[in-house]
C-alpha positions as a printed Julia matrix, in Angstrom:
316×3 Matrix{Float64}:
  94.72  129.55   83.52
  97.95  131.1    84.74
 100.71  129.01   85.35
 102.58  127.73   88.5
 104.58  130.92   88.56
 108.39  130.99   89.55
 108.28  132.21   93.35
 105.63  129.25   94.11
 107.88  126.55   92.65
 110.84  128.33   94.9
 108.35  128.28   97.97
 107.96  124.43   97.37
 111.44  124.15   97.21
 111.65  126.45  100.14
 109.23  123.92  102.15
 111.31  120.83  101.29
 114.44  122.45  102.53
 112.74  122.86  105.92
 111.37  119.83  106.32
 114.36  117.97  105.56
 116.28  120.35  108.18
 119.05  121.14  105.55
 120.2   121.95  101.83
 121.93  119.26  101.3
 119.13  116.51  102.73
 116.13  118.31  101.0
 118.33  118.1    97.6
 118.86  114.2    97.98
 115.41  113.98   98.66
 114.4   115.47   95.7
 116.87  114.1    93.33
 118.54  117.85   92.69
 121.43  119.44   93.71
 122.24  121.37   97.02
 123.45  124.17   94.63
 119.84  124.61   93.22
 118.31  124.44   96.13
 120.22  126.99   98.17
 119.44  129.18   95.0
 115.89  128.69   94.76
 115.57  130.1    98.5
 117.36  132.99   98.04
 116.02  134.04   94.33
 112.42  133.87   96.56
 114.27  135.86   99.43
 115.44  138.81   96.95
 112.28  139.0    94.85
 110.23  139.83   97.85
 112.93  141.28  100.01
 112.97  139.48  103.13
 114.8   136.94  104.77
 113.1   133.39  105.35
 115.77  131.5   107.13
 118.49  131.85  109.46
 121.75  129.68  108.43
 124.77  128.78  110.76
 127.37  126.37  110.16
 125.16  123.34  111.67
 121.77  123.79  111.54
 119.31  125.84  109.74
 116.1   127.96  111.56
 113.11  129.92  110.06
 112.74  134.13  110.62
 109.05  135.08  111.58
 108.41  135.43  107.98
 109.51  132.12  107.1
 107.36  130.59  109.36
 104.31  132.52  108.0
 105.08  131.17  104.14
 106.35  127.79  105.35
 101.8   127.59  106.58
 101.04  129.18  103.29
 103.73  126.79  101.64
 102.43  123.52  103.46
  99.04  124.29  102.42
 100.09  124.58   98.53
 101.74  121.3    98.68
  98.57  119.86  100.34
  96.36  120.9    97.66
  98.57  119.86   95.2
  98.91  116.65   96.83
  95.19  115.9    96.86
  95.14  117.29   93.58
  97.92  114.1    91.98
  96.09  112.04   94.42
  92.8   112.46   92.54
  94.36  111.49   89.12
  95.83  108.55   90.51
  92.35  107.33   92.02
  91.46  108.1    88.18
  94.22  106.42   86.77
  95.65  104.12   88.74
  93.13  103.31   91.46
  95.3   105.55   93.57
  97.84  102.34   94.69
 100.54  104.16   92.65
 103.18  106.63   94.75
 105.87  106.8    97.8
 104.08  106.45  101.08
 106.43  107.73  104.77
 106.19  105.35  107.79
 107.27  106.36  111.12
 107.15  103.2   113.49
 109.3   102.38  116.42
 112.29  100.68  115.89
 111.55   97.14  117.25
 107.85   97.07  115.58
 109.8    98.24  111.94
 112.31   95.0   112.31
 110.12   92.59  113.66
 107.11   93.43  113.06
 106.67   95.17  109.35
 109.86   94.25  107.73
 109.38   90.25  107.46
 105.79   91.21  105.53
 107.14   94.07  103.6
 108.06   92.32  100.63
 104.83   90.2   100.42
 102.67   93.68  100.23
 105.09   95.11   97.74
 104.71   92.16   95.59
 101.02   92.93   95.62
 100.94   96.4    95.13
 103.99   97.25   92.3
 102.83  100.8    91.99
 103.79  101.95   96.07
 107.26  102.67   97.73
 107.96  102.28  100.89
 110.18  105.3   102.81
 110.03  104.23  107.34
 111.97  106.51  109.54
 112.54  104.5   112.61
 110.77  106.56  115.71
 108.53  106.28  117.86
 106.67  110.28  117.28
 104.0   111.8   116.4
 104.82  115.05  116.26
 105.39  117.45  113.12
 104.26  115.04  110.83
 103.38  117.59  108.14
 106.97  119.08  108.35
 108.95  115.73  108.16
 106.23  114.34  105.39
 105.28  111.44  107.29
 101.98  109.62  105.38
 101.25  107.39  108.54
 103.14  107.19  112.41
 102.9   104.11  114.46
 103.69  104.54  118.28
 102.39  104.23  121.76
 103.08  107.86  122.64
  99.96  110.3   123.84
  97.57  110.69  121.35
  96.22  113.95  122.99
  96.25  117.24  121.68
  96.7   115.97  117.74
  94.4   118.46  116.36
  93.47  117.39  112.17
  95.3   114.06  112.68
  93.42  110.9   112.03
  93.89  108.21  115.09
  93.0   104.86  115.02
  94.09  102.17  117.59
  95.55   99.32  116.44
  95.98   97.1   119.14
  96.84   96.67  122.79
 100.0    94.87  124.04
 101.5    94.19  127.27
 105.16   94.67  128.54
 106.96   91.6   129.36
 109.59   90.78  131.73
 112.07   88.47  130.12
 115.59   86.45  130.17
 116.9    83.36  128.91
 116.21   79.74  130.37
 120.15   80.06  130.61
 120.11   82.97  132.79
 117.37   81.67  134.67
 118.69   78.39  135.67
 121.99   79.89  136.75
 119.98   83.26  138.64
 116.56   81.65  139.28
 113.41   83.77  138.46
 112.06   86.25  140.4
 108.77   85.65  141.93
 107.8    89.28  142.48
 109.19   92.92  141.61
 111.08   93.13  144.74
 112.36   90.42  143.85
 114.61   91.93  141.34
 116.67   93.61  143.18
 118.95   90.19  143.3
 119.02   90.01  139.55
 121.4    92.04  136.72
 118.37   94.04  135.14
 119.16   95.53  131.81
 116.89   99.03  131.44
 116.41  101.28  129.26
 117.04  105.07  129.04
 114.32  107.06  127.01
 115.88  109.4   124.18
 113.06  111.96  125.36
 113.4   112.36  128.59
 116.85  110.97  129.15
 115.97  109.06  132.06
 116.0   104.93  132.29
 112.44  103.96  131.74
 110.27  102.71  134.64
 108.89   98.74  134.68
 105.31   98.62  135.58
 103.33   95.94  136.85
  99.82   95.11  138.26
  99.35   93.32  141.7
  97.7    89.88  141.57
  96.37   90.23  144.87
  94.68   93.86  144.62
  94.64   95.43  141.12
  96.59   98.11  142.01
  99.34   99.3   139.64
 103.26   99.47  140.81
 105.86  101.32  139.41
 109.31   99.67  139.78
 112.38  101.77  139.17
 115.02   99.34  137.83
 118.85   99.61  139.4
 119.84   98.2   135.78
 123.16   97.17  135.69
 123.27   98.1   131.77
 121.57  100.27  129.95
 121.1   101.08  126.55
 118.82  103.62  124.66
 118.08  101.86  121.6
 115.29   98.51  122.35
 117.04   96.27  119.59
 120.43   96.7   121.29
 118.77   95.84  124.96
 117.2    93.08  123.48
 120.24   91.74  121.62
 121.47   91.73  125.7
 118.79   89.77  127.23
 119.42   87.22  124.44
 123.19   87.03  125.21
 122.07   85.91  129.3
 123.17   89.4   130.52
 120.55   89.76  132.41
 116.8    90.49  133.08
 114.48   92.98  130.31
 111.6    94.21  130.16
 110.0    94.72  126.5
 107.11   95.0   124.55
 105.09   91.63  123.62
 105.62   92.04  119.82
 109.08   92.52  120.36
 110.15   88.61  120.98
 107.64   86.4   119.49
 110.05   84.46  117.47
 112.19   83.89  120.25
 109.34   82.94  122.68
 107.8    80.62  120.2
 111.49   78.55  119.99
 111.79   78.49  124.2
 114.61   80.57  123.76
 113.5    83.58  125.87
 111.06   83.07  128.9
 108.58   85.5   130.42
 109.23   86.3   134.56
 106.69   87.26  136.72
 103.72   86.46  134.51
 101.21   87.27  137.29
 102.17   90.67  137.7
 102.02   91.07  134.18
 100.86   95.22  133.86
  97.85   96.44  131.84
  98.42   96.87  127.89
  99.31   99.75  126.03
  97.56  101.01  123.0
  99.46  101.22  119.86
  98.28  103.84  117.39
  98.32  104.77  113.91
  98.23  108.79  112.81
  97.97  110.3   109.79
  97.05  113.8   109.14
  93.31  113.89  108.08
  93.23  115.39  104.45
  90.16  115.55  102.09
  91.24  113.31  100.15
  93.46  110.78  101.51
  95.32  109.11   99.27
  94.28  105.19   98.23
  97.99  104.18   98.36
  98.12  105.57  101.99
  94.83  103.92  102.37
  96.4   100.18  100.72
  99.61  100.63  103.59
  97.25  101.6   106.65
  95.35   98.41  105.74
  98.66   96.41  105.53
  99.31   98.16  109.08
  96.3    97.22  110.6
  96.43   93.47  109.85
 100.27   93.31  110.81
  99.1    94.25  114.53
  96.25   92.06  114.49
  97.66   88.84  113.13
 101.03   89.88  115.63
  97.93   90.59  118.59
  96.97   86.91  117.95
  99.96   85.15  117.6
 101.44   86.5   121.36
  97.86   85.49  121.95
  98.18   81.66  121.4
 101.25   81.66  122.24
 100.75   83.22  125.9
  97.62   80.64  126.13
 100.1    77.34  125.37
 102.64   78.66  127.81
């Protein structure tokens, strides 16, 4: 059988560099040096005489013909994946390699990070990589394993989707804030309040609050005049806490607080209709049983998180 020849390993090394977006990132990744694999590129560039990427001072792109060997390249690293993931299920039961979480930022602190280290403990042979987002998109390219969001789920052709749960969005502030402002008793009613918003990363715009009308079941759409706004949920959240006003978050996002008294929800009757969360992963063969052991660990952080807002909603 012939070996892996030299211009394969330099397309693997050609495939890292673009999904890490530069040089320099793809050789920490790796544990090489940005010297080797600048020169691992361009040794596959001159053998075959063309040019596979397009470098400026600040950012690096792919030529036509890069983006036809980074499919070919993706491919190789699948098989070869699915190929180390069938020893392991040998070997190791397949519990035994680096798994990539993408989750939102809130749901990675509060919701994954306090359990981490109790999975970990249980399962030695896995490593744990989360990039902090809330997308699903280009998973292949950034070598996510598994992303977590509430994003559209539509058009994720050879992606497996499962829904993990369904949470609601809460409007919240401090029993501080509320004894010196009152509480609103309806979404007009927040106009008279400091509302604290925020501003998608997406889109660029502040994000809309939506509720659902007691009386009729009809869905309204408030546009919040917030007084401050941030783009990043753990920073808005911080805000609410320090009695700057009135937020609107997701369920999960709180629970510790809500279970001491000190946050309180507003306008519980116009609560709006939940949002799915998701988990993707890219639907291989042969999935890997250490991607397998962290969607499991996944799927019973949203559940036991589901019931816990769940009692506690119930004793408020």
């Amino acid at each position: 059988m012939p070996p892996l020849s030299p211009d394969l390993l330099q397309l693997l090394w050609f495939v890292r560099v673009v999904e890490a977006g530069s040089f320099s990132e793809a050789a920490r990744r790796s544990n090489n040096t940005t010297s080797a694999m600048s020169k691992a590129v361009s040794r596959l560039e001159q053998t075959h005489g063309v040019r596979l990427l397009n470098r400026t001072t600040h950012a690096l792109s792919t030529t036509p013909e890069g983006d036809r060997l980074l499919a070919v390249g993706l491919k190789l690293l699948a098989d070869l994946e699915d190929a180390r993931s069938a020893f392991d299920e040998i070997g190791h039961r397949g519990a035994v390699g680096r798994v990539r979480i993408s989750a939102p930022p809130s749901f990675t602190r509060r919701c994954l990070l306090p359990r981490l280290p109790r999975f970990l403990e249980t399962h030695p042979g896995i490593s744990i990589e989360i990039e902090a987002t809330d997308n699903f998109l280009n998973m292949a390219v950034r070598g996510i394993d598994i992303a977590i969001g509430a994003s559209d789920v539509t058009g994720l052709p050879g992606h497996f989707v499962r829904q993990l749960c369904t949470f609601p969005w809460i409007v919240c502030a401090t029993p501080g804030y509320v004894e010196k402002r009152g509480m609103p008793s309806t979404p007009a009613g927040l106009a008279a309040h400091d509302l604290i918003g925020m501003r998608s990363r997406v889109s660029g715009q502040v994000e809309s609050w939506r509720f659902r009308n007691p009386a009729d079941g009809t869905t309204v759409r408030h546009q919040p005049n917030a007084r401050h706004v941030f783009d990043d949920s753990e920073a808005a959240w911080d805000m609410i806490r320090a009695e700057l006003g009135v937020g609107y978050a997701p369920s999960w996002v709180g629970m510790e607080e809500w279970r001491q008294g000190l946050v309180v929800e507003a306008l519980r009757d116009w609560r709006g209709n939940e949002v799915p969360l998701y988990a993707v992963r890219i639907d291989k063969r042969l999935t890997p049983a250490r991607v397998l052991a962290v969607q499991d660990f996944i799927v019973e952080v949203t559940r036991t998180a589901q019931e816990e807002f769940a009692a506690l909603s119930a004793a408020a």
